[in-house]
C-alpha positions as CSV (number, residue, x, y, z in Angstrom):
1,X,22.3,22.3,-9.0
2,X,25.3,19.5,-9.3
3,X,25.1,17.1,-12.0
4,X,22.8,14.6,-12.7
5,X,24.8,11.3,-11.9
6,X,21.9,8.9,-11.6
7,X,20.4,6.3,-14.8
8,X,17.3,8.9,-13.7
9,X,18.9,12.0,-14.7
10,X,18.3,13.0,-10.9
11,X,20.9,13.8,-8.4
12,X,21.2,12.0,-5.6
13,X,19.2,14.7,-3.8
14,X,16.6,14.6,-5.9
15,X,16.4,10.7,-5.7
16,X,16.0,11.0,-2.7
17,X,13.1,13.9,-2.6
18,X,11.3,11.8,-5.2
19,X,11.5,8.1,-2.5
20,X,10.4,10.1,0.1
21,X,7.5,11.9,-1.4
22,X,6.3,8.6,-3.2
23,X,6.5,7.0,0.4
24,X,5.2,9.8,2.3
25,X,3.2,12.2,0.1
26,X,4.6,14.6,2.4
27,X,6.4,17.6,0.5
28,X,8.3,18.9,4.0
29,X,9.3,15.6,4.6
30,X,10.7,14.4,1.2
31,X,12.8,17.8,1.4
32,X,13.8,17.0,4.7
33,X,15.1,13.7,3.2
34,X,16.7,15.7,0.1
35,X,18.4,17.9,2.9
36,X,18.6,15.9,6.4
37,X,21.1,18.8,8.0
38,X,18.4,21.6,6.9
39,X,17.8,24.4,9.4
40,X,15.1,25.9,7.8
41,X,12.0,26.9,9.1
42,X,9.1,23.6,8.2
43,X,7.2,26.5,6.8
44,X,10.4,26.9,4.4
45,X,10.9,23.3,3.8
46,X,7.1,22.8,3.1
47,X,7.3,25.3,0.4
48,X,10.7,24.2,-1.3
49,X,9.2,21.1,-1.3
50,X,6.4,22.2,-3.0
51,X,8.4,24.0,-5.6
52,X,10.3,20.9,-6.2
53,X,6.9,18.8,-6.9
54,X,6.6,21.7,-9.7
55,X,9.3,20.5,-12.1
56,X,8.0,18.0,-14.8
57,X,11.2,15.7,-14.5
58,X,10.6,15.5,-10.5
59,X,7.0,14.9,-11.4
60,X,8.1,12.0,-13.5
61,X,10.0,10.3,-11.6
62,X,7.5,10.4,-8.7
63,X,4.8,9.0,-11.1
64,X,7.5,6.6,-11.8
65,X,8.0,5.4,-8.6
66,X,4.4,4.9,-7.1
67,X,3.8,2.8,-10.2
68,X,6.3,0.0,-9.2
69,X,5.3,0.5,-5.3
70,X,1.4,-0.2,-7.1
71,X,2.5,-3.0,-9.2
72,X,4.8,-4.6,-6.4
73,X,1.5,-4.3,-4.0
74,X,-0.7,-5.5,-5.8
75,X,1.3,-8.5,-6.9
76,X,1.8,-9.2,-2.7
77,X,-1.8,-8.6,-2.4
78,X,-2.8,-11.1,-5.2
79,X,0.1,-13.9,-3.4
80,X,-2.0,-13.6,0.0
81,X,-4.9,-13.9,-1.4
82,X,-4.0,-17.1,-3.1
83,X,-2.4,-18.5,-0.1
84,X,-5.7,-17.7,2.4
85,X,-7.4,-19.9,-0.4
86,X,-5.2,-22.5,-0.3
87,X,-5.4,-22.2,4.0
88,X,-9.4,-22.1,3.8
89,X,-9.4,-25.3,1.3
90,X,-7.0,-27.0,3.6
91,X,-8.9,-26.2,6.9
92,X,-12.0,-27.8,4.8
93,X,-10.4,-31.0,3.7
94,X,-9.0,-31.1,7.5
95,X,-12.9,-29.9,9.4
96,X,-11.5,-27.2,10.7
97,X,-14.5,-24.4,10.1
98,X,-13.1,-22.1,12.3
99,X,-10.0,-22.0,10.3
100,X,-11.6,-21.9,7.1
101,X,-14.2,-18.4,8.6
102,X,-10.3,-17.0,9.8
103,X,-9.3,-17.4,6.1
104,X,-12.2,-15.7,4.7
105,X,-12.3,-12.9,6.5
106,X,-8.6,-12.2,6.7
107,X,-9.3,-11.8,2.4
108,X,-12.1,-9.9,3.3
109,X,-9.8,-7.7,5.4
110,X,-7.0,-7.9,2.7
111,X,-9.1,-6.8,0.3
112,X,-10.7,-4.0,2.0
113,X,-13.9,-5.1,2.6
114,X,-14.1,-5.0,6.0
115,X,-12.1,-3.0,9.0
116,X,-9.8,-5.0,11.2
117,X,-12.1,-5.4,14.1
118,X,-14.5,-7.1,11.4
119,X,-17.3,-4.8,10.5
120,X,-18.2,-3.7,7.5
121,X,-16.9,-0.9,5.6
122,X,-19.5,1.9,5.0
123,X,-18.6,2.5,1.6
124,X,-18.9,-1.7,0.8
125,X,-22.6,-3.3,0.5
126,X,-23.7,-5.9,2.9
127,X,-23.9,-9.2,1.7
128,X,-25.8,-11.7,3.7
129,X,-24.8,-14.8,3.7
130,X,-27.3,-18.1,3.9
131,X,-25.7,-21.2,4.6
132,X,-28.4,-24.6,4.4
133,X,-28.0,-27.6,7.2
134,X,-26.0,-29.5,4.9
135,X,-23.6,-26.7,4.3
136,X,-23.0,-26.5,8.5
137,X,-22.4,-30.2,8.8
138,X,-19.4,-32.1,9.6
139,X,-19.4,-35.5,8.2
């Protein structure tokens, strides 16, 4: 194996096994990306990859990885969020109802609640929602 040249301890090879298996979860496919001009067999690959995903400092750095993909996610997750609110309180002060339901259930999407042609997830409770006259009216 060269040497380690990266602040990682990880050659470049490695590096790159470790971003495409954090991406991908895909052991043939971060080896692919470790070694793009391969010609081994996927079976081959697939199992070199594997043997790779063995070694504790690989391991590490994987671990490593997904935890700043999580962080970075959730930190864009929490951002949207925030700005649907501030879209559904705009479309309030505005009457816009239709915008405000958009807003609601594009969080409800973002968060997971529901699938993207609106239904209910099955592993989520239903929730019914009861809205009085005064809550319906435009003034």
């Amino acid at each position: 194996m060269g040497k380690r040249k990266n602040h990682t301890g990880l050659t470049p090879a490695e590096e790159a096994f470790c971003v495409a298996y954090a991406r991908t979860g895909n052991a043939r496919v971060a080896y692919e990306a470790m070694h793009p001009t391969s010609t081994a067999k996927p079976e081959s690959k697939r199992v070199n990859g594997y043997k790779l995903l063995q070694r504790t400092y690989i391991a590490l750095r994987i671990e490593q990885l997904r935890a700043v993909v999580a962080e970075n996610g959730r930190t864009t997750v929490l951002s949207l969020l925030k700005e649907l609110d501030e879209a559904r309180e705009l479309a309030m002060e505005t009457e816009q109802p239709s915008v405000a339901c958009a807003a609601t259930m594009d969080k409800a999407r973002l968060a997971g609640l529901l699938k993207s042609g609106g239904e209910a997830k099955r592993d989520v409770a239903s929730v019914s929602i009861v809205f009085s006259p005064q809550d319906l009216a435009l003034e």
